[in-house]
C-alpha positions in Angstrom: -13.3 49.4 -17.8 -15.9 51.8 -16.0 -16.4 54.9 -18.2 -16.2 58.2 -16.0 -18.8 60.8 -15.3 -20.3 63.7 -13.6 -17.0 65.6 -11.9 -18.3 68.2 -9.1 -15.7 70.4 -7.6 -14.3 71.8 -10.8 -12.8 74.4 -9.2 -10.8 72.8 -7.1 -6.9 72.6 -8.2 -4.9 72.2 -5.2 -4.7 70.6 -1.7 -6.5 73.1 0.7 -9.4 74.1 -1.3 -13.2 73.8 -0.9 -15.9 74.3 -3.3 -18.9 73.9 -1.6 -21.8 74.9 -4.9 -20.3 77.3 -6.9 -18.0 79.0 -4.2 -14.7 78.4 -4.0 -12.7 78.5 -1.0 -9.2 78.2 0.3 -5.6 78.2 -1.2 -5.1 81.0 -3.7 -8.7 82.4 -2.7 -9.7 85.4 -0.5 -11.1 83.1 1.7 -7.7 81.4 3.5 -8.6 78.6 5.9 -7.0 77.9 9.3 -8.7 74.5 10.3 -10.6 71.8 8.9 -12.4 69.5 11.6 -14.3 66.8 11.3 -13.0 65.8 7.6 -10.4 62.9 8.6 -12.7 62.0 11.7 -14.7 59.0 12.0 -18.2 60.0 12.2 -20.6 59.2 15.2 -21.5 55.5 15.5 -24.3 53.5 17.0 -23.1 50.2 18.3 -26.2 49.2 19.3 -24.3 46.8 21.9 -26.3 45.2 24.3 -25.4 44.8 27.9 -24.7 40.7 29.5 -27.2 40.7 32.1 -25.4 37.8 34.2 -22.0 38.3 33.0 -19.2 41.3 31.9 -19.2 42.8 28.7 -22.2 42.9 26.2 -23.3 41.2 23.2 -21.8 43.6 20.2 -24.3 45.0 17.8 -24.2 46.4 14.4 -22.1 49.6 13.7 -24.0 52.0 12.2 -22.7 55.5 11.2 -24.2 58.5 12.0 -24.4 62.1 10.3 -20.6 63.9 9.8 -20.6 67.7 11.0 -17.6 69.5 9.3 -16.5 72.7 10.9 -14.1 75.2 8.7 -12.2 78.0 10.5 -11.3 80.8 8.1 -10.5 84.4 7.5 -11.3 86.7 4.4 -8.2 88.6 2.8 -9.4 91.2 0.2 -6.8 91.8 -2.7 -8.8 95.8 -1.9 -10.3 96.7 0.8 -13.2 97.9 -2.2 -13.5 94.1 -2.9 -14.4 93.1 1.2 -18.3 93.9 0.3 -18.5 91.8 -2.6 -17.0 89.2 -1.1 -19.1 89.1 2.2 -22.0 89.1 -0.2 -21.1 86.0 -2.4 -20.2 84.1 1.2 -23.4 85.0 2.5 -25.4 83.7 -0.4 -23.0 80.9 -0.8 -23.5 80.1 3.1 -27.2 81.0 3.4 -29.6 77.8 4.4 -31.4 75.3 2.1 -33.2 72.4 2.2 -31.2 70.4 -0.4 -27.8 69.6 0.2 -25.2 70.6 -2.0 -22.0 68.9 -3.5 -19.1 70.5 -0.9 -15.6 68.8 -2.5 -12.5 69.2 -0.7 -8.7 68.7 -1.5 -6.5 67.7 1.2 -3.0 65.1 0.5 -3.8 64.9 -2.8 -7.2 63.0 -2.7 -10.4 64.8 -3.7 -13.5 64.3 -2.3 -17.0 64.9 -2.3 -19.9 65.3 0.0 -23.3 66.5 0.2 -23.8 68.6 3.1 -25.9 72.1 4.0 -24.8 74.7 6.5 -26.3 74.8 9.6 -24.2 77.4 11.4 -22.1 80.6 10.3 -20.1 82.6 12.5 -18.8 86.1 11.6 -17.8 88.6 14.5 -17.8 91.9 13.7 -15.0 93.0 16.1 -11.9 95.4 15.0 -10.9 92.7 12.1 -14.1 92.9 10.4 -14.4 97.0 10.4 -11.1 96.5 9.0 -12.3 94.2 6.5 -10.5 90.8 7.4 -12.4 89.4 9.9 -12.3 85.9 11.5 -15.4 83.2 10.7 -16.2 79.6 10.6 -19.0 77.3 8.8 -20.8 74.4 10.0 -21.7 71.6 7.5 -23.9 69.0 8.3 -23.7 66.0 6.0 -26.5 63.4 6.1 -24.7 60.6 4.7 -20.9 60.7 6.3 -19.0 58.4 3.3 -16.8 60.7 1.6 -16.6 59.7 -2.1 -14.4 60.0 -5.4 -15.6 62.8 -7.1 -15.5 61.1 -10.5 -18.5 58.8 -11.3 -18.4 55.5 -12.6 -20.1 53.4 -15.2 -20.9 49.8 -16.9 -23.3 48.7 -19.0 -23.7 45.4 -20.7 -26.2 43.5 -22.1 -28.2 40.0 -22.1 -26.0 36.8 -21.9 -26.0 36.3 -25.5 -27.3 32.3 -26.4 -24.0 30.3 -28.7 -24.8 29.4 -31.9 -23.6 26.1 -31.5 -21.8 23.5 -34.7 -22.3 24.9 -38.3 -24.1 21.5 -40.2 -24.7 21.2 -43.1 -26.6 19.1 -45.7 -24.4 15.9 -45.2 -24.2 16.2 -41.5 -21.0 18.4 -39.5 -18.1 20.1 -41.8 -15.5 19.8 -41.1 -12.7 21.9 -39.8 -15.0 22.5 -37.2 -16.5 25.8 -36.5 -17.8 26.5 -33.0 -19.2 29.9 -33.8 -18.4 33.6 -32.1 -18.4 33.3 -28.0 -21.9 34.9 -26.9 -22.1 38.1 -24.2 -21.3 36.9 -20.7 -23.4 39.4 -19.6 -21.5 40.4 -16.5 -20.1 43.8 -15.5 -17.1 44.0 -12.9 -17.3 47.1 -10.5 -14.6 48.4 -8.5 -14.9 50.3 -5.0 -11.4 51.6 -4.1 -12.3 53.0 -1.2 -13.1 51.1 2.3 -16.7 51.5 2.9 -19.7 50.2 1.0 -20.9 52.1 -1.5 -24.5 52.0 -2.8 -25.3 52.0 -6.6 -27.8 53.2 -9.0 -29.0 50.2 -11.5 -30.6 51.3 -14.2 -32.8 48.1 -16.3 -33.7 48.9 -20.1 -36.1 46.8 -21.9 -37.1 45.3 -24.0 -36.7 42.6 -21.4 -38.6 40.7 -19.0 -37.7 40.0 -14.8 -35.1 41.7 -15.5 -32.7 40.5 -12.3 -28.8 41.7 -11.2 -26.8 39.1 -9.3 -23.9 40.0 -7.4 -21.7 36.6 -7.6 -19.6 36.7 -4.7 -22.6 37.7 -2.1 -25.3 36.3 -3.9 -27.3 39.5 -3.5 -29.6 40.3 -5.9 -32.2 42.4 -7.5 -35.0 41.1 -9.4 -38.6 42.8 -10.7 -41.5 40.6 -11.6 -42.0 43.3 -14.4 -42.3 43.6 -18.2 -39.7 46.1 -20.3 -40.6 47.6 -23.2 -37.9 48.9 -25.3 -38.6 52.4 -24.3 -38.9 51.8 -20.7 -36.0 52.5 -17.7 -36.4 51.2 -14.3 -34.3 52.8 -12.0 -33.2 51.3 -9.1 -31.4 54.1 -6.6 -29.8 51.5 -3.9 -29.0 54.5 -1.7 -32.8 56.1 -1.4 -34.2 52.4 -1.3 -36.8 53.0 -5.0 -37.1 51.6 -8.0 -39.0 54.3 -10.0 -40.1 53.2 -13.6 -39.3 56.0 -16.6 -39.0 58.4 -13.3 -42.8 58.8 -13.0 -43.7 55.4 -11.0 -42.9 53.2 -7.9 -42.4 49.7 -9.2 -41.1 48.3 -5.4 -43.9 46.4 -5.2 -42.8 44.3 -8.4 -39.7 42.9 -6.1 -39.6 39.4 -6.5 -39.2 37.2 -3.4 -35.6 36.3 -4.2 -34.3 40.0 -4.1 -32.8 41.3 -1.2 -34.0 45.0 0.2 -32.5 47.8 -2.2 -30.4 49.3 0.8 -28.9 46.5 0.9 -27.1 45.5 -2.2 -24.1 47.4 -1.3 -20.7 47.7 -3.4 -18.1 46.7 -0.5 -14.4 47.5 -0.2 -13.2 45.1 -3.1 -14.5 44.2 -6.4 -18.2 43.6 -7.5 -18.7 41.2 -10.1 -22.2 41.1 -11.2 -24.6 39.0 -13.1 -27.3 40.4 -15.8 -30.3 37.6 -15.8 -33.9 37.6 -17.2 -36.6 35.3 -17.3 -35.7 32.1 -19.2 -36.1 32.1 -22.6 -36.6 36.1 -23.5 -33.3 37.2 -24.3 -33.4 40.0 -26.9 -29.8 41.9 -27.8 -31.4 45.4 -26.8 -31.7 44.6 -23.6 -29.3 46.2 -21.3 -28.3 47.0 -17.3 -26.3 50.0 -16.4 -24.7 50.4 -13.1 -23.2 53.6 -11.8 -21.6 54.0 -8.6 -18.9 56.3 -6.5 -16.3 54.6 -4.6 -16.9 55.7 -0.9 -14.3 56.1 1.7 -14.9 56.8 5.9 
C-alpha cells in the first residue's frame, strides 16, 4: 500500500474554504465567498486540429491543456469593525505577487484539492462598503499546470528483484522433503491514480546499483540511466519538470539510455501503474532501492 505524505491545506475543515499559503479563506472565516469560477471548468485546450484541404472536417490533433485561471468573488465580514485593518493587511500580503507559485487547496462536495497557482489580479473597490469596512473584492489565480490533485502524497519503495536460492543439497545429493527456499523480491511497486488525468511522478534511484531502469508493464515505458550508484548517491528523476538531477547538485539527462522514453512522458494514467525495478544483469545488491512518489490528478 502507498504510504502517505506532505498534506497542504491544513487549514481547511469544510466544503467552502480556501487556503491559498498560510491564509485561510471562506466558511467560518472573515473572508465569506460568493463565487468560485473556473474550479469545476475544463481548462483551455489546444486541439491542434488540422483543416481537410479537399474535403470537410479536419484531421484531429492532440489535446493539450492549457493554463486554468480561477476567479473568487468575496466579501470581508469583521467580527469588529477594529479587526477590518488587520484583516486588509494579512489579505494584502497574502494576495501580493510572487514569482513562485504557492499551494492554493480548496474544499468543495467533499473532495479536497490542491493547486499551485499565483495571483495575477486583485480587486478591492473602495466605495460606501469599504468605508464601512465590508467591502466587496475578487482574486485572480493563474495556475500553470491546470490538473487539480489529492492533496495527500503518495509513496512506494521497493527494492532489487531478489535472485532464489534454488534446492538445498547436500553431501549425498538433494534431501529430501524438499526445500525450495524463501520466494525472492519481485521488485515491482503498484501505483494507483484515482483521479482521470495523467499524473506525472517523481522517481527517486538509490545505489548502490548500476543502470538502474523503471519499467511500467502495461505501457512499456521506461526509464533507464547508463549510470553507476554508489550507495550514498540519489538520482532524482522529476517526470513533471523533465530532469534527472544526481544528489540534487547535477544533470545526469545525458545518461538516458536509448531504450527510455522522454521524462514527460512516463505519465501515471487514470488506472493502475504497475512498475518494474531493473538493473544491469548481474549487479543486484539488497540496498538498492527505487522510490516513486506521485499525486493522483483530476481535470
Amino acid at each position: 500500500m502507498p504510504q502517505l505524505l506532505n498534506t497542504p491545506g491544513d487549514q481547511v475543515t469544510q466544503d467552502g474554504q480556501i487556503q491559498y499559503g498560510g491564509l485561510l479563506m471562506g466558511e467560518t472565516t472573515e473572508y465569506v465567498g460568493e463565487q468560485l469560477t473556473g474550479w469545476d471548468d475544463l481548462p483551455d485546450m489546444d486541439t491542434a486540429t488540422v483543416l481537410r484541404p479537399t474535403q470537410h472536417g479536419g484531421w484531429p490533433g492532440h489535446l493539450l491543456a492549457g493554463t486554468r485561471t480561477l476567479q473568487w468573488d468575496f466579501m470581508i465580514l469583521p467580527d469588529s469593525q477594529e479587526r477590518f485593518p488587520a484583516l486588509l493587511a494579512e489579505l494584502r500580503r497574502a494576495t501580493a505577487p510572487t514569482q513562485r507559485e504557492q499551494d492554493l487547496v480548496v474544499q468543495l462536495a467533499g473532495a479536497r484539492r490542491l493547486m499551485r497557482g499565483r495571483v495575477t489580479r486583485r480587486a478591492l473597490p473602495a466605495d460606501r462598503r469599504y468605508t464601512r469596512g465590508e467591502p466587496y473584492g475578487s482574486v485572480v489565480w493563474e495556475c500553470s499546470d491546470p490538473r487539480r490533485y489529492e492533496t495527500q502524497e503518495n509513496r512506494v519503495t521497493c527494492g532489487l528483484p531478489a535472485p532464489e536460492p534454488g534446492l538445498d543439497w547436500t553431501d549425498g545429493g538433494l534431501d529430501y522433503p524438499l526445500e525450495w527456499g524463501v520466494t525472492g523480491s519481485t521488485g515491482t511497486l503498484v501505483a494507483p491514480n484515482l483521479g482521470e488525468a495523467p499524473a506525472h511522478p517523481i522517481v527517486e534511484f538509490r545505489g548502490p546499483v548500476v543502470r538502474p531502469s523503471l519499467l511500467q508493464l502495461h505501457t512499456g515505458r521506461r526509464l533507464e540511466y547508463d549510470i553507476t550508484l554508489t550507495a550514498s548517491d540519489v538520482l532524482r528523476v522529476d517526470c513533471a519538470d523533465g530532469t534527472a538531477v544526481l544528489n540534487s547538485t547535477a544533470s545526469r539527462l545525458y545518461a538516458v539510455t536509448a531504450r527510455s522514453v522522454p521524462e514527460q512522458t512516463f505519465t501515471f494514467d487514470p488506472g493502475v501503474s504497475v512498475l518494474a525495478f531493473r538493473a544491469a544483469p548481474g549487479t543486484y545488491d539488497p540496498l538498492a532501492s527505487v522510490t516513486v512518489r506521485w499525486r493522483s490528478a483530476f481535470w
